[in-house]
N, C-alpha and C positions, 0 to 999 in steps of 0.2 A: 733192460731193453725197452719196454714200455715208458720209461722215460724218457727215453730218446725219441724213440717215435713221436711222443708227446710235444716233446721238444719240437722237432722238427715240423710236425704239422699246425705249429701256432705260426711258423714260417713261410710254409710251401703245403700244396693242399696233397699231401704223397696220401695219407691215408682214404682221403676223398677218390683220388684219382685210382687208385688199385682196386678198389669196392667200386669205381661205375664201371670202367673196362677191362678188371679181370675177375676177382671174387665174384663179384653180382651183377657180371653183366648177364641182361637175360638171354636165354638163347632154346631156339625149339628142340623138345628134345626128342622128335621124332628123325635125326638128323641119323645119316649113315655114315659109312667110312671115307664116302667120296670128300665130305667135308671135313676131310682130317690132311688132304694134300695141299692144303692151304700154308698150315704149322710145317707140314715135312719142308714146302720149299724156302719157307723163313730159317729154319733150321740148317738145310743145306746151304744157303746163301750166309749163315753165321759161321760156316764152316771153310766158306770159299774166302772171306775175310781173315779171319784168323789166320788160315794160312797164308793167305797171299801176306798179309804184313810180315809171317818171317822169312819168305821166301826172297822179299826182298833187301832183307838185311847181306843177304848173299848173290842174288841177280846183278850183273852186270849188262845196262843196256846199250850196248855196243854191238853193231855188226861184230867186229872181229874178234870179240870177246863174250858177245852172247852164250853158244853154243856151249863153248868150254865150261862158260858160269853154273849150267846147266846141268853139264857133266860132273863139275868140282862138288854141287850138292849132293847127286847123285851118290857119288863116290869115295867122299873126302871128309863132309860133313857129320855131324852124327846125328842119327836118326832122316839127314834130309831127303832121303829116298821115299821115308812113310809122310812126310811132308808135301813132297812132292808130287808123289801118288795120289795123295787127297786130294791137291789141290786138283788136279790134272783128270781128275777122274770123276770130281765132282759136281762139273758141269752137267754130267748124266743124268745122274740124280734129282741136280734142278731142273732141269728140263723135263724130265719123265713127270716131276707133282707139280711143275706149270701145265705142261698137255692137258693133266688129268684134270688139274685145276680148271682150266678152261673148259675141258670137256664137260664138265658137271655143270655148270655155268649152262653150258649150251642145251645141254638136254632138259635140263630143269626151269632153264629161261629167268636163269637168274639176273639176265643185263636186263630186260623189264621196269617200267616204273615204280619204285622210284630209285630203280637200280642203275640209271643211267648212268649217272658220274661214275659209280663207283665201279662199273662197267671198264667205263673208257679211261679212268687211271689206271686200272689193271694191263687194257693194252698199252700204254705209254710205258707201263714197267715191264712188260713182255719184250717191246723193240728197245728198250733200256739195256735187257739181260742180253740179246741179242749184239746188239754193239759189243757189249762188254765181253761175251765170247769170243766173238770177232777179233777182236784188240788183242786179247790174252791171246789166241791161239799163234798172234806169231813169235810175239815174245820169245820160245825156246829157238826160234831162228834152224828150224829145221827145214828140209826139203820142201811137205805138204805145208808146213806153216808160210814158207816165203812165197809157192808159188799159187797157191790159195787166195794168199793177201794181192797179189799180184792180179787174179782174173778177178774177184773181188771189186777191188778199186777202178779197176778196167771198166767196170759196169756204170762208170758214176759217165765214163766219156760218152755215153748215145743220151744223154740228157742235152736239148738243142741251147745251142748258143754259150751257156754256161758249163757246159760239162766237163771239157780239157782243163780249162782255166781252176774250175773247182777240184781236179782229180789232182792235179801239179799240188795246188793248196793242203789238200788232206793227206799226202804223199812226202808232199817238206821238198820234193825231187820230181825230175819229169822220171823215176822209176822206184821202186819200194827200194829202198836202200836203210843206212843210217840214222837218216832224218827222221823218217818212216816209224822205223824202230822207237827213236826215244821219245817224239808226241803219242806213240801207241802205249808205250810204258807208262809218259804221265798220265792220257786220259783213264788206261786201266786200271790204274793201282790210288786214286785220288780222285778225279773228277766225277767218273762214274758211280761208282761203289758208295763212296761217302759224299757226294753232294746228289747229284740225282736222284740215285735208287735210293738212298734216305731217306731222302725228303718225301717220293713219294710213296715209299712204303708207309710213312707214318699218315700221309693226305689218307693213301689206300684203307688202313684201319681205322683213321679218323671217320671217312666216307663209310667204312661198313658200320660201326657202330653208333651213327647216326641214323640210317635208315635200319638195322637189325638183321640179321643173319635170312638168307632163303628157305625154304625146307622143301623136303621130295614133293610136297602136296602142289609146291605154287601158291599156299593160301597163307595171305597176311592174316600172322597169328600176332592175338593181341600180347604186350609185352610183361603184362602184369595178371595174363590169363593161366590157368589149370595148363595149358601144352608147353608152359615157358620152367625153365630150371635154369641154377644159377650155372655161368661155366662153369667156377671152381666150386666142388672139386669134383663133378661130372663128368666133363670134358675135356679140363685139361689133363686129370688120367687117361681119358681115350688118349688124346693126342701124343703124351707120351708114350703110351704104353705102342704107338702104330711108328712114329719117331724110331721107338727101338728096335720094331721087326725091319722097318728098311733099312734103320743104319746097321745092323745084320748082314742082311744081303753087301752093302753097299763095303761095308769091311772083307767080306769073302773077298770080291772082286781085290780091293785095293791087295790083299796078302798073299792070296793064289793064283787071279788072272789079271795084273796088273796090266797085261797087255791089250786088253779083250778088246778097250775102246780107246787105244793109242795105235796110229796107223806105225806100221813097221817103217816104213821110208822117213819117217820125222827122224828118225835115230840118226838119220847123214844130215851132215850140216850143209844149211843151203849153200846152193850154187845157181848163179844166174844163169850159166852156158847149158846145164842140162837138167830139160823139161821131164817130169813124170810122165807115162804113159796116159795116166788116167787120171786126172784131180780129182780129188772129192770131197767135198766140205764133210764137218761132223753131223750123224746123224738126225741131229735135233735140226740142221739145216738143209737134210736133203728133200723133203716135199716141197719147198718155196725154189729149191732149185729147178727140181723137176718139170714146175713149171715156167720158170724164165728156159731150158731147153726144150718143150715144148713150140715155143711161136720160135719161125723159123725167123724173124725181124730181130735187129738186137734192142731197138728202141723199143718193139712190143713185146718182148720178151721180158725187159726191166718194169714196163709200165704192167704187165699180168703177174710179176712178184710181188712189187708192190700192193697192186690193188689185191693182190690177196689176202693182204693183211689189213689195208685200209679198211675194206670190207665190211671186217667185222665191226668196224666202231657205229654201221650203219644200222645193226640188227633193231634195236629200241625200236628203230621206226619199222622197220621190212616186217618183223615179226606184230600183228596187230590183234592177234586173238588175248580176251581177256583171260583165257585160261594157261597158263604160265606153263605148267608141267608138261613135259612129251608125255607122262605118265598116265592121261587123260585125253591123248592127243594120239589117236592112231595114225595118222598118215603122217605127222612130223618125225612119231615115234621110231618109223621106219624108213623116213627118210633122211634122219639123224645115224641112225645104224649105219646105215652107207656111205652117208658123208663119210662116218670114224672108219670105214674099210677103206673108201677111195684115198683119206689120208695116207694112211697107212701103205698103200699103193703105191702113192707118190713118193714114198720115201724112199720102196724097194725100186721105183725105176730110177729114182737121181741117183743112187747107186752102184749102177749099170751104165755100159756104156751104150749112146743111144744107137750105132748100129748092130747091139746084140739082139736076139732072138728073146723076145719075154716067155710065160712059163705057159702062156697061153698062143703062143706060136706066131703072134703080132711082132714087129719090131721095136726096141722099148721105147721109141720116141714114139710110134705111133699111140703106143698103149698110152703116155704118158700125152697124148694130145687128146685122147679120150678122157681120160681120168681129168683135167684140164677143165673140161667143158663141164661136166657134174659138182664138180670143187663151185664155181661160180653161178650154174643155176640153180644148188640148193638154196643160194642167199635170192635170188633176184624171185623165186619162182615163192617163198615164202610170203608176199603180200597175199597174193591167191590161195595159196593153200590155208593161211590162216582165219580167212575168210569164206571158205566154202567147207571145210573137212567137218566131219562130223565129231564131235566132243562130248565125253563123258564128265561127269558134275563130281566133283573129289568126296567124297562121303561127308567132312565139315561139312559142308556147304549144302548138302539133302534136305537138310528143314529148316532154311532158308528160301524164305520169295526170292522172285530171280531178280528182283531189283534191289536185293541186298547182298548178293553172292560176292558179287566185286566190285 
């Protein structure tokens, strides 16, 4: 074996490149579990690949043979129910160690200098995964998949001047039909997956191991200092060993509640003539909903989804305090708490219909115009806050002059 090796790295630098970014890359090891949702969602998205390649050895992307394709793996194939399951249920999963992933980010102020790029790649593979949700979820050609895709696309026509013209374009048809179907098929199962998100997953780990891992503190730790250890084989045990507690959980689900996060109406095959009572996109996409229902406009409605996302690519600059951590930062610290509750908010009203009663006795569009307005002044109100709040010094940094701290 060492011969080979040997071999090979008179060739190709494999031995070099494993010892700088995985054996010895350095990393702080003050690090907690928040930064282990990073591996979970690399994991679950190797898991959403594998399957999706054999799913497709038996998918048929056809209107009038989707459904059935569907069924036939379900039913016919062997094993393609636990296949399917996975595939189908795996979105969860990555989206749950994206959130978290972000959220850690957030709190820790880990888009900060010189974390900018590696910031703003992370959102480009956020609305990456997104699309690619999107895409896949009509594929089964089900009820909530065709009419979903439907209000969906609808969204693109209050963009002025260009909207219809672009909405017919991404549609193949002036209505989700056929066409629909098999440009959603190629861009899911090809374009997405293996060219995009590849590409910048690898930009993504390139950028992080260029500037070095964050830690709870906020303090750039030197990379050849007493707080640095190699990942392997410190951390990549954690990571696996946190890998296995979720794909635990993530298994219950797929063998005992395979339905938990599959809406029940997907099981009828779509029909143009007859509307759900209630659309609802998948959870991971109900807060961004929540607030295009929210503004009663449809063009301000698309323009406050968006910009809720765009948002974040703004923080580097909005956020201006040199101390990084909420952990150090009382009035962020708990104004970060609330943002993740208002979040969370926003998911439970897109899931509602907006003239029901919320749990606080408001109607849930109104709650949801509320929650709305907090989502976008945490971002705008942080230039000030970061500049006036009061801030704790992280213990590194105590016997340091204050023109050495950062």
């Amino acid at each position: 074996m060492a011969k080979i090796i040997d071999w090979i790295d008179k060739r190709f630098p494999l031995s070099e490149f494993v010892e700088r970014h995985v054996t010895g890359y350095p990393t702080p090891k003050n690090l907690n579990y928040l930064w282990n949702f990073g591996s979970l969602a690399g994991a679950f998205f190797a898991v959403q690949v594998l399957t999706g390649i054999w799913l497709t050895m038996y998918y048929k992307p056809d209107a009038n043979l989707a459904f059935d394709s569907v069924q036939h793996i379900m039913r016919d194939v062997y094993f393609g129910w636990l296949i399917r399951y996975l595939h189908a249920i795996g979105p969860t999963g990555l989206f749950f160690a994206i959130y978290m992933h972000m959220s850690r980010a957030l709190y820790y102020g880990s888009y900060s200098r010189p974390r900018e790029l590696l910031w703003w790649i992370g959102l480009i593979i956020f609305l990456s995964f997104m699309a690619e949700a999107f895409m896949g979820y009509l594929l089964p050609w089900g009820q909530m998949s065709f009419w979903g895709a439907t209000v969906i696309t609808n969204l693109f026509t209050a963009i002025p001047v260009i909207g219809q013209p672009f909405t017919v374009w991404l549609r193949g048809d002036f209505a989700v039909g056929d066409a629909t179907l098999t440009r959603f098929f190629s861009l899911h199962t090809t374009f997405l997956p293996l060219g995009v998100l590849g590409a910048l997953l690898v930009m993504h780990l390139t950028a992080l191991h260029r500037v070095g891992s964050n830690n709870p503190t906020g303090v750039a730790l030197d990379k050849k200092g007493p707080n640095m250890v190699p990942f392997s084989p410190y951390f990549i045990t954690k990571d696996l060993w946190f890998i296995s507690l979720f794909f635990t959980i993530f298994l219950f689900f797929v063998f005992y509640r395979p339905d938990f996060f599959l809406e029940p109406i997907n099981s009828e095959p779509a029909n143009q003539l007859k509307t759900p009572l209630h659309i609802v996109p998948e959870w991971y996409f109900l807060p961004f909903y929540a607030i295009l229902r929210s503004i009663p406009n449809k063009l301000g409605g698309v323009v406050a989804m968006g910009g809720s996302i765009f948002i974040l690519a703004f923080l580097p600059y909005l956020d201006r305090s040199k101390v990084r951590s909420a952990r150090y930062r009382p009035v962020k610290k708990i104004l970060t708490w609330v943002f993740f509750l208002d979040f969370i908010l926003l998911g439970y009203v897109g899931m509602n219909p907006p003239d029901d009663i919320s749990f606080i006795g408001l109607k849930v569009v109104t709650l949801g115009q509320i929650l709305t307005v907090y989502y976008f002044l945490y971002f705008l109100t942080m230039p000030l806050v970061s500049r006036v709040e009061p801030t704790r010094v992280p213990p590194e940094l105590q016997a340091l002059d204050k023109e050495e701290r950062y």
